[in-house]
N, C-alpha and C positions, 0 to 999 in steps of 0.2 A: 530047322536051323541048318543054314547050309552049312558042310562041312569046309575046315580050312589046314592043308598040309603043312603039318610040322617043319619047321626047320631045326637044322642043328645051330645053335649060336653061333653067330659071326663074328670077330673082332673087327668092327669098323675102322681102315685108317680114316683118323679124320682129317678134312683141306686143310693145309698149312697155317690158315688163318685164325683156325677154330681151335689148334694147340698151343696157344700162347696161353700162361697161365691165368693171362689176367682177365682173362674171358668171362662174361656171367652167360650163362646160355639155359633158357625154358624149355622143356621139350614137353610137347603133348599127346599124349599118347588113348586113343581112340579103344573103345570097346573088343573091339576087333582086336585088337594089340592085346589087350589082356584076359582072352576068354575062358585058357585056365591056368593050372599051375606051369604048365610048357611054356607058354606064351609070357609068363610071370617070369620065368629061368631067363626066356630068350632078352625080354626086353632088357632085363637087369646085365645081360652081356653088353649089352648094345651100351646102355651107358655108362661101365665099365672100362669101357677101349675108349672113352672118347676123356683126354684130358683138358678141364675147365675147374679155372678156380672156383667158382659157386655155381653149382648144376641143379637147377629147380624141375623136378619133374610135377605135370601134373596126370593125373590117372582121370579117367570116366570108367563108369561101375563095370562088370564083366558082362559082358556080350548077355543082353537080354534082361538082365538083371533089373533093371530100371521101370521097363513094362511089367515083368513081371510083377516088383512091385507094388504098380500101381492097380495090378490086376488081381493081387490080391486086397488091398486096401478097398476094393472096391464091392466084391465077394463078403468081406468082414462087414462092409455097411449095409448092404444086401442081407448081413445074419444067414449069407450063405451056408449052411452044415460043415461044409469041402473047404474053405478058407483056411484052416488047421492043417488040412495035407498041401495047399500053396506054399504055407510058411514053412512045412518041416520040408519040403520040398528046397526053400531055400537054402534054410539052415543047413542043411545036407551036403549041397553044394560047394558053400563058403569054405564048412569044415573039411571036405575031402578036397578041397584046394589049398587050405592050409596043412592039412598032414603031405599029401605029394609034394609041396614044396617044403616044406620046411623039414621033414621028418622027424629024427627025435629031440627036434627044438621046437616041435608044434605047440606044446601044453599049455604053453602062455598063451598061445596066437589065441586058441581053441576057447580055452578060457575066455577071451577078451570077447569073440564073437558069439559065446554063449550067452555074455552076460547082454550083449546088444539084442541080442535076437531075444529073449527074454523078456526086454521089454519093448521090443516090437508087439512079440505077443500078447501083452496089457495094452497098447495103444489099438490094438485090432478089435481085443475083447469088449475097450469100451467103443469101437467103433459100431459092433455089433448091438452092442444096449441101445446106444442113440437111435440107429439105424439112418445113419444122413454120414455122409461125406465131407466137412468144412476143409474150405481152403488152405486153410494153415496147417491141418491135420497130413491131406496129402503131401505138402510141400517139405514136410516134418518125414515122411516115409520116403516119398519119392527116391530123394535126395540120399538116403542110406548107402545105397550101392556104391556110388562114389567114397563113403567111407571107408566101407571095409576094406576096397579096393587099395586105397593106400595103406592100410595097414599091413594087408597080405605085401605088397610088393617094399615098404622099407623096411617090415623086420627081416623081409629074406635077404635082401642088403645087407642090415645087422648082422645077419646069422653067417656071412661073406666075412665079417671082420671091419667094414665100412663105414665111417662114421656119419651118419644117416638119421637126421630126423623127419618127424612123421608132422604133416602141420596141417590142421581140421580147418579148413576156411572159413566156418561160423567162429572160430576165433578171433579172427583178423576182417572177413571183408563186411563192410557196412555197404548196401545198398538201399535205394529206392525206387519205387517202379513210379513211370510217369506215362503217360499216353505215346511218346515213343519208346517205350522200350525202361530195360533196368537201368537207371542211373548211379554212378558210383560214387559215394562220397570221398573221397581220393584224400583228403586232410586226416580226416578220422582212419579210413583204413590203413595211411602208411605211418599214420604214429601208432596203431596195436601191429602192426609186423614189426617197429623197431621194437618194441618191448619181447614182441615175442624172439626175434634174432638173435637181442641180449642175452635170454635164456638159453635158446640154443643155436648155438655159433657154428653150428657143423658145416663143411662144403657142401653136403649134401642133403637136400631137401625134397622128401613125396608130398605134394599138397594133394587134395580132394578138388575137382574140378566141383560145377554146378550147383554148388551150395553156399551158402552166405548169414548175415542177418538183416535186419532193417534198423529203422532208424528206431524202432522200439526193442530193438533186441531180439524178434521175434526171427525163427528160423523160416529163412526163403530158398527160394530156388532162383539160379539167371536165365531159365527157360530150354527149352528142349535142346537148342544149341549153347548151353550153357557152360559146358567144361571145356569148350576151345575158349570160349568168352574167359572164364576164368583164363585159361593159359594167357589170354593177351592182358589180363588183367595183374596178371602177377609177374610179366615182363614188365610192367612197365612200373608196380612198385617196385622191383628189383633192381630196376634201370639194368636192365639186361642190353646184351648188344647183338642177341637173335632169339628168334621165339621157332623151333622146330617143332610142325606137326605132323605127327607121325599117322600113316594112314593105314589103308591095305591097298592103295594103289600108288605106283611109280611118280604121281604128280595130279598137274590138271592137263585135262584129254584137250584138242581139240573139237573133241564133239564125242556124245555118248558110245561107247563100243559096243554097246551093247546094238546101237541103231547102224554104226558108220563100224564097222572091222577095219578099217583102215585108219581111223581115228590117228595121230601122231602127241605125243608128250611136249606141253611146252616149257622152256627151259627158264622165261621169266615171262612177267606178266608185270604191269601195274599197281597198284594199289586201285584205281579209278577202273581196269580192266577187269581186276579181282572182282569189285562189288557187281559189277553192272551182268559178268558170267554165274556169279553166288545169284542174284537175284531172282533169274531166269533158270535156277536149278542144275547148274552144271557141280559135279562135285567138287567143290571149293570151299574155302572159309564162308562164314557167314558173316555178309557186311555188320554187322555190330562187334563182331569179334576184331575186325582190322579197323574199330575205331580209335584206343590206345595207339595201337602202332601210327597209322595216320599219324598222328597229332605229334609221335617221339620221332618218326622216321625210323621206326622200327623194323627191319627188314622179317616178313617172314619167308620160312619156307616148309613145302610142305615135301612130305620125306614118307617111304615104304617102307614098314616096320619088316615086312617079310621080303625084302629087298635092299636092305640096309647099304650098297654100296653105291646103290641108284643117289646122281645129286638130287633130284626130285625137282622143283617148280621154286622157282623165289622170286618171293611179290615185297617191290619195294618202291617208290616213287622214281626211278626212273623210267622211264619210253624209252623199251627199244623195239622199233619199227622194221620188221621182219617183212610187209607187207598190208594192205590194207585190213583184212581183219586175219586177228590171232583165231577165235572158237568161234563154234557157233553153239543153243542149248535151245530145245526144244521145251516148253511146260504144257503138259496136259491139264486135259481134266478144269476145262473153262468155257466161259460162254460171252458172248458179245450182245449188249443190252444198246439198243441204239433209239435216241430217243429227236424228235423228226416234226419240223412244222413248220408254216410259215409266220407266225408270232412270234419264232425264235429269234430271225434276222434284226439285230441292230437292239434291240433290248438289253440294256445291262443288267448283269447278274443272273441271266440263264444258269451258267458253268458252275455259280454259288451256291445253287438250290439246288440242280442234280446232284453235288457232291455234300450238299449239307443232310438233304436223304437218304443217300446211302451210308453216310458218318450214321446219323441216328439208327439207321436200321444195322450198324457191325457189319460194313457191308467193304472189302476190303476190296480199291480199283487195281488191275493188277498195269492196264493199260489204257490211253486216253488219247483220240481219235475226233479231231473236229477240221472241216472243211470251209476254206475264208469267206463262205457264202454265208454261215450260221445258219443254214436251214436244219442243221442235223449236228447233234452231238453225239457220240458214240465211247462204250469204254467198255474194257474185257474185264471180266470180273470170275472168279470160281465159279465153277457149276453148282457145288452146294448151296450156293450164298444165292444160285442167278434166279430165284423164283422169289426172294426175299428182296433181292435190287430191284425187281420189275415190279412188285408191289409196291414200294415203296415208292418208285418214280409216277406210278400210276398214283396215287395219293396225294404227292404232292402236286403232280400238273390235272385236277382234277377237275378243278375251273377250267383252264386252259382246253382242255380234252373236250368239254361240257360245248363249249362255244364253238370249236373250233380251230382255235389258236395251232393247237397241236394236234396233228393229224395223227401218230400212233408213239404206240411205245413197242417196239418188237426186240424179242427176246430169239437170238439163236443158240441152239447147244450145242456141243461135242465140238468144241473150238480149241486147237491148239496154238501157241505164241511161237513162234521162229523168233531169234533173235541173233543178229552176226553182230558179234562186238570185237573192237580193235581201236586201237590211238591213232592207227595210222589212216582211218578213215575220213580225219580231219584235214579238208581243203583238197580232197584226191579225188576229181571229176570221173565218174562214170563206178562207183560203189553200188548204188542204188540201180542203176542202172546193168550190171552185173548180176546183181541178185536178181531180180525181176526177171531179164531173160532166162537164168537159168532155173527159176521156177513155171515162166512160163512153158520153155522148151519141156517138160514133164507134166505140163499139162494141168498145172497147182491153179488152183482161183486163189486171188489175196482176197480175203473180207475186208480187212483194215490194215492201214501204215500208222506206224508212228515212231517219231526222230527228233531227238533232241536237237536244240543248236550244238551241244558240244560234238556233233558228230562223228559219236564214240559208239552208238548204236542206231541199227534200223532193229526196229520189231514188227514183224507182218503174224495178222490172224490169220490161219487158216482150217478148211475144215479137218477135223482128227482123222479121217480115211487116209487125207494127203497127209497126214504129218510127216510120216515114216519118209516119205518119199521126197517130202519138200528137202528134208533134214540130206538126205543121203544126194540130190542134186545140187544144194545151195555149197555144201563142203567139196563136192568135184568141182565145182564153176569156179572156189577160188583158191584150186591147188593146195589145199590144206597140208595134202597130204599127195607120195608119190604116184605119176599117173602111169599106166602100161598102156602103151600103143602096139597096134600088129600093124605090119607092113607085109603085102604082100606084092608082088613083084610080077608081073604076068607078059610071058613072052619072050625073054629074056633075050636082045641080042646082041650087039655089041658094048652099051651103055650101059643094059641090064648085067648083062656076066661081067664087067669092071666093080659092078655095086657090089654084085652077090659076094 
């Protein structure tokens, strides 16, 4: 676990806008944000200084905790021996982040998480008898960490003098999962939040991100990126007027710093620029989390918990056009399946079938590449999935293959996605044309293009050796960021010593 430098608590001035009393404001606050009791002190400073008539925090479990324990739930089904030292391993933890913060106010905390963890340990035990894993079992553990999480950080509110209550999301949120994604029953859940507000009326509210129930009551989870989803989720029962998520970074990059050191912070973004950078792996919200706000005009932003004065990134429905593209984000770790014939041309329902074998095979497209000839249809798919896409395309054109029809199915791996997104790249001649030279100039082969009409993204495949280097030329060609020129001067004689 990488380590992360304490800070001393900050009091946040907050913008003029954001202390008017009448303010409702979500703030979300990431693993990282609360990995132990320091980070529990710090956070609890930060929204302290910040005055808002109702301040809904929501928490995700402490840094690790999550895997963890699914790492044990999974150990217990295995009837692993060691599954006993995973758990008291947690339990451990919880408790010594509840005595450093809270000190000689723990015994309730201690109390509370011994009786959880308690019966953790009977859900493992019978996970061990079964020896099998169910769905609902995991989704019943997973989900934990976010509990305890809010409990350690509003009793130490409480223990401030704060009027603070603690709100379990399997309370209040009703979801359902459908083929895209979790769906949220929005009638049902905002009439158990009114009941439950009635009961407790306090300014101050910690909810539990990533957990929920279904429409049978049955406890779920909203998925891996789940406790931001919550956060946009309970801005928008709250009718809040900002959703802040709290990160361990200043905003959203330009482009990875880890790939591009020069990377620059950008100051807003889209909603439409937000998803389309989220998609493509840039660190940003996850387009399902900015589907509430969407739909309220929700402004978010995303804000550094260990840089709290930083304004950070705010993604809201307006375009401001700084230039043709804002980031760019690179995705690894894919392959491009391209499937090639002359029985393709002029046949309706080619495009149906490719994409109706890979639906049956769980075969998820990340990208889609066809040329107005129809001789070849192509689409970038994960490397995991790319021997499972090719199977399947060979199965289903397997007549086609037999005759002739279709001359091959060829699979290439170790494919990375370039992707330059911007609003400004709508109706501004020579975008595409920028990017290509300055991949060619480095020497990049494109495998495949593909571009929306809304011409708010190009995405080019290339092979993973270039990625690094596509990524670090495609962000110099469009000035992302500042450039350094040397000039050097040779000779100098009367023109030159006036310059000098």
């Amino acid at each position: 676990m990488s380590s992360v430098a304490v800070l001393p608590a900050v009091a946040e001035p907050a913008a003029p806008e954001l202390r008017a009393a009448t303010s409702t404001i979500v703030h979300k606050f990431g693993g990282t944000s609360v990995a132990d009791a320091e980070r529990y002190r710090h956070v609890a400073q930060l929204l302290l200084a910040r005055e808002e008539a109702v301040q809904v925090t929501v928490v995700s479990a402490m840094k690790g905790v999550t895997d963890a324990l699914i790492a044990v739930a999974g150990l217990a089904a295995d009837d692993a021996p060691h599954w006993r030292d995973a758990w008291h391993a947690l339990r451990a933890r919880h408790r010594g982040a509840a005595v450093a913060l809270l000190g000689e106010h723990a015994g309730q905390t201690v109390e509370w998480l011994d009786a959880r963890f308690d019966h953790l340990a009977e859900v493992l035990g019978a996970l061990a008898v079964i020896g099998e894993l169910p769905v609902e079992v995991l989704d019943r553990v997973q989900g934990l960490g976010e509990v305890y999480s809010a409990q350690l950080l509003g009793q130490y509110l409480q223990s401030l003098g704060e009027a603070c209550a603690v709100l379990d999301a399997r309370d209040v949120l009703v979801v359902d999962r459908g083929e895209l994604g979790v769906d949220v029953d929005w009638v049902q859940s905002a009439q158990r939040l009114a009941r439950w507000r009635e009961a407790h009326p306090s300014p101050r509210v910690v909810a539990t991100g990533f957990v929920a129930r279904d429409r049978r009551d049955r406890i779920t989870t909203l998925g891996r990126n789940g406790s931001d989803y919550s956060g946009a989720i309970f801005a928008a029962l709250f009718n809040a007027d900002e959703l802040h998520i709290w990160t361990d970074v200043d905003g959203v990059l330009s482009a990875d710093p880890r790939v591009v050191p020069e990377a620059v912070q950008l100051d807003a973004l889209s909603y439409d620029e937000a998803c389309e950078l989220a998609y493509f792996g840039a660190k940003v919200v996850h387009p399902q989390t900015m589907s509430p706000a969407i739909e309220r005009g929700l402004p978010i932003i995303i804000r550094n918990t260990f840089n709290p004065l930083h304004p950070g990134t705010r993604i809201t429905a307006e375009r401001t056009v700084s230039g043709p593209i804002k980031g760019l984000t690179l995705s690894p770790d894919l392959a491009v399946l391209n499937l090639e014939g002359t029985g393709l041309i002029g046949v309706p329902g080619t495009a149906e079938r490719v994409f109706a074998s890979l639906r049956n095979a769980h075969v998820s497209v990340v990208m889609i590449s066809q040329g107005s000839s129809e001789h070849s249809i192509c689409c970038v798919v994960k490397q995991a999935e790319a021997v499972r896409a090719r199977d399947a395309l060979l199965h289903a054109f397997a007549h086609e293959l037999n005759l002739g029809q279709v001359q091959r199915v060829q699979l290439t791996d170790n494919v990375s996605v370039l992707a330059a997104v911007g609003d400004g790249m709508a109706g501004q001649p020579g975008v595409a044309a920028r990017l290509f030279e300055s991949l060619g100039r480095a020497q990049v082969n494109i495998l495949a293009i593909a571009q929306g009409s809304s011409e708010r993204n190009i995405s080019v495949a290339v092979d993973s050796r270039h990625a690094t280097k596509a990524l670090r030329a495609a962000h110099a060609g469009f000035w992302l960021s500042p450039q350094t020129f040397s000039v050097g001067v040779i000779g100098p004689g009367n023109v030159g010593a006036a310059l000098l």
